[in-house]
PAPAVO-446547 format. One record per residue (C-alpha): z, x, y; residue in three letters; chain. Coordinates in steps of 0.05 Angstrom, whole numbers. Layout:
# PAPAVO-446547
+--------+--------+--------+------+------+
|      Z |      X |      Y | fido | kenu |
+--------+--------+--------+------+------+
|      Z |      X |      Y |  ala |    A |
...
+--------+--------+--------+------+------+
END
This chain:
# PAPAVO-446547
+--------+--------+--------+------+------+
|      Z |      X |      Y | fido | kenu |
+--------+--------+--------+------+------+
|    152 |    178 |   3325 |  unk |    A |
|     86 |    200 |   3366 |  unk |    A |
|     60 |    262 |   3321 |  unk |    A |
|      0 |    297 |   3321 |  unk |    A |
|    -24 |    329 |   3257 |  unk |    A |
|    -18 |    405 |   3266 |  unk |    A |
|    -51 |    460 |   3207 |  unk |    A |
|     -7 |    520 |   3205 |  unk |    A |
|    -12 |    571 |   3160 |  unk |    A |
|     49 |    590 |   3131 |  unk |    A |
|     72 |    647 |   3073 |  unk |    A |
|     88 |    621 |   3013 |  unk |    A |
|    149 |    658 |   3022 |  unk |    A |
|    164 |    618 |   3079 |  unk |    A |
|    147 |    548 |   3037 |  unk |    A |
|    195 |    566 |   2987 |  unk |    A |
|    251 |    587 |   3023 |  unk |    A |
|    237 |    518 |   3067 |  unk |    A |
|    238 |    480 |   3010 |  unk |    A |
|    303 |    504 |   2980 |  unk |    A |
|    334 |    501 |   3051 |  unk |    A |
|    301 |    425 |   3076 |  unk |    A |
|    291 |    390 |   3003 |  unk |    A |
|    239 |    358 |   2973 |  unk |    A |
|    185 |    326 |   3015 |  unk |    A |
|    229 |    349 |   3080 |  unk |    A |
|    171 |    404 |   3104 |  unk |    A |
|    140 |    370 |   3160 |  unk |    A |
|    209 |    351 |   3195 |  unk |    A |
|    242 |    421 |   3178 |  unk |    A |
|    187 |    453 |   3228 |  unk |    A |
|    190 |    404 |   3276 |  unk |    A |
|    265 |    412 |   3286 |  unk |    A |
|    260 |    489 |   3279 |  unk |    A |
|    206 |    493 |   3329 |  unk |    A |
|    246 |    436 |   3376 |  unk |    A |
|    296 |    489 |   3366 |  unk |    A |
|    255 |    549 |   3391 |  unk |    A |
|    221 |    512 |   3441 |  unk |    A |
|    295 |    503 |   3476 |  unk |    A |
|    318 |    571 |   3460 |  unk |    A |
|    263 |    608 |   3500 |  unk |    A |
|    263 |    549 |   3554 |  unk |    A |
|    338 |    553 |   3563 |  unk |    A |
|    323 |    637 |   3563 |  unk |    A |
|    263 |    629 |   3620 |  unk |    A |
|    313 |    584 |   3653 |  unk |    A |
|    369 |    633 |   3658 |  unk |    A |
|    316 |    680 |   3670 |  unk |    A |
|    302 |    652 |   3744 |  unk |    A |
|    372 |    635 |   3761 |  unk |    A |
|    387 |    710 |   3748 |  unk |    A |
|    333 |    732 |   3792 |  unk |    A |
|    279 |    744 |   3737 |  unk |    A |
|    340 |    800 |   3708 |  unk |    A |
|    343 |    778 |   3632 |  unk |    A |
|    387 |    836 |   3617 |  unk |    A |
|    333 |    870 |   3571 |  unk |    A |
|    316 |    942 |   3588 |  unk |    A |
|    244 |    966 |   3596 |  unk |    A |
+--------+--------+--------+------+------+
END
């Protein structure tokens, strides 16, 4: 796999509830499949987005 090392600052709040979620020594590869995740979520959204004709279906 072709990572880059990456400092984020996280809650510990966050850590914790990571940990109990991903397991032990599972961290790293929880956030990079939740961020995978979001990356395809707001692609897929800008996506939909254009074939819409820019209307997302939010109100201003």
């Amino acid at each position: 796999m072709n990572v880059k090392p990456t400092v984020v600052r996280l809650t510990q709040e966050a850590l914790d509830r990571i940990e109990r979620i991903a397991g032990p020594n599972q961290r790293a590869a929880f956030i990079r499949e939740a961020v995978d995740n979001e990356l395809d979520r707001r692609e897929g959204q800008s996506q939909n987005s254009v074939q819409n004709g820019g209307d997302d279906g939010e109100k201003q």
